[in-house]
C-alpha beads as a LAMMPS data file, in Angstrom:
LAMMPS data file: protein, C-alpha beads

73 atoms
72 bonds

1 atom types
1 bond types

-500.0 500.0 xlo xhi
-500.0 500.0 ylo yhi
-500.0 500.0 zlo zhi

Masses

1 110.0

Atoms # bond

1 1 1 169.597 -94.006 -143.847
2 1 1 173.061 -95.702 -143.618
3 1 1 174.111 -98.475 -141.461
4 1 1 176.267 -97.560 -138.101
5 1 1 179.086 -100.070 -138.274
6 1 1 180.623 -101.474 -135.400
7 1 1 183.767 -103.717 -135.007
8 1 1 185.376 -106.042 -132.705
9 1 1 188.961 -105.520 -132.934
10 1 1 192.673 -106.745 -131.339
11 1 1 193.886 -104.388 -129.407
12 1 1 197.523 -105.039 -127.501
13 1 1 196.143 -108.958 -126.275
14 1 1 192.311 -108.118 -125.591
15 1 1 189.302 -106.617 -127.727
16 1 1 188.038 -103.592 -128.383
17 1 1 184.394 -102.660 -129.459
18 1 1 184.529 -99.673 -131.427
19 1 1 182.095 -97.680 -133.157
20 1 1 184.409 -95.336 -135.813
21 1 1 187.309 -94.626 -133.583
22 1 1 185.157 -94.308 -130.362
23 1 1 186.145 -96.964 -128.025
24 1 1 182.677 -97.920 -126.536
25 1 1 184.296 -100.834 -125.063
26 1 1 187.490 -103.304 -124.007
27 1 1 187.024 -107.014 -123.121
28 1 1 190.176 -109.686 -122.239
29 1 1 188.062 -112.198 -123.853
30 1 1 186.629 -111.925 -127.611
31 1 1 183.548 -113.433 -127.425
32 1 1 182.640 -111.517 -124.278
33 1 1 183.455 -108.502 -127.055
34 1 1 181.536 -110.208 -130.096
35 1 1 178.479 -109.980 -127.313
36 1 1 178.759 -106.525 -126.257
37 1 1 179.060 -105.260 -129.742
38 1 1 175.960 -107.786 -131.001
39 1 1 174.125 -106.117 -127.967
40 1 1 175.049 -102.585 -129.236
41 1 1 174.434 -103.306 -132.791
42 1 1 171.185 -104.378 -132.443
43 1 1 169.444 -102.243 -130.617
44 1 1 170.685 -99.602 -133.025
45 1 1 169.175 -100.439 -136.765
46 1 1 170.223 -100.741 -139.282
47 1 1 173.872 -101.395 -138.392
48 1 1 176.639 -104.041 -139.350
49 1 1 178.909 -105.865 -137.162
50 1 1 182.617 -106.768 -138.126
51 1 1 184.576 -108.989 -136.629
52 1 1 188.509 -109.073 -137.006
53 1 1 190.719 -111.881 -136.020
54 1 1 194.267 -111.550 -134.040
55 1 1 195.952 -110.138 -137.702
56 1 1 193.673 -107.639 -138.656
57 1 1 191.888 -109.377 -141.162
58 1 1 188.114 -109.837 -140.957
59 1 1 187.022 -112.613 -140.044
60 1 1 183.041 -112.267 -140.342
61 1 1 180.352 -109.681 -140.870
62 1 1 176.793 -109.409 -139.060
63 1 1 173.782 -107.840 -140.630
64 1 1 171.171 -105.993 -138.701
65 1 1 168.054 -104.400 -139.562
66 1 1 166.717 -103.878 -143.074
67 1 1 169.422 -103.145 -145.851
68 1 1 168.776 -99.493 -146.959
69 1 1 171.129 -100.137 -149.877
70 1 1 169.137 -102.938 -152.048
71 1 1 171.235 -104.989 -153.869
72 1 1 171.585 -103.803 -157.907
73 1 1 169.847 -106.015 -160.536

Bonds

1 1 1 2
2 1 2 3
3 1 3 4
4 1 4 5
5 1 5 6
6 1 6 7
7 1 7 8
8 1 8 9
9 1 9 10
10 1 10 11
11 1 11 12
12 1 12 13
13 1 13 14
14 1 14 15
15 1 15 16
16 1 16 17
17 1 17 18
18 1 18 19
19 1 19 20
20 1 20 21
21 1 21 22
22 1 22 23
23 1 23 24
24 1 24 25
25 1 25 26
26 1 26 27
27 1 27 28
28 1 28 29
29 1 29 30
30 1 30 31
31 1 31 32
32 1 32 33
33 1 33 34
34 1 34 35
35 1 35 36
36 1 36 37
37 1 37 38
38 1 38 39
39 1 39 40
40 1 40 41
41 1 41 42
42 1 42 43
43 1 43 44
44 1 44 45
45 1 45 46
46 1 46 47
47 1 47 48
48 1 48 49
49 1 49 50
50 1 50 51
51 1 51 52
52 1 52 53
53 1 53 54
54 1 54 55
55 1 55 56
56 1 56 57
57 1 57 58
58 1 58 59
59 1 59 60
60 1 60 61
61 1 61 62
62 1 62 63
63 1 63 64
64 1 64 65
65 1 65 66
66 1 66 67
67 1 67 68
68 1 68 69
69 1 69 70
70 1 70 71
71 1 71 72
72 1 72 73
């Protein structure tokens, strides 16, 4: 089973909380996004959360649920 991964992204001065390139949805404030998507993210497991800042880049990454993909060694 993979993880569903979500994101919390700029879009043209507010957020976006997409899953893939499904909009599920748009917030003028980003933590009011980082919520909605932590919401989302949880209740579907095993997922991962990413977080972008203004640029683009990422600024941090949420786990959720058991990793299906152990770690090698």
């Amino acid at each position: 089973m993979s993880r569903v991964v979500y994101w919390v992204s700029p879009m043209l001065g507010s957020w976006d909380v997409r899953r893939g390139e499904e909009v599920l949805s748009h917030h003028e404030r980003k933590r009011d996004a980082v919520r909605a998507a932590a919401k989302v993210a949880r209740a579907e497991r095993p997922s991962v959360l990413r977080i972008q800042r203004r640029d683009g880049s990422i600024e941090s990454r949420r786990l959720y649920g058991n990793d299906p993909l152990p770690a090698p060694g």
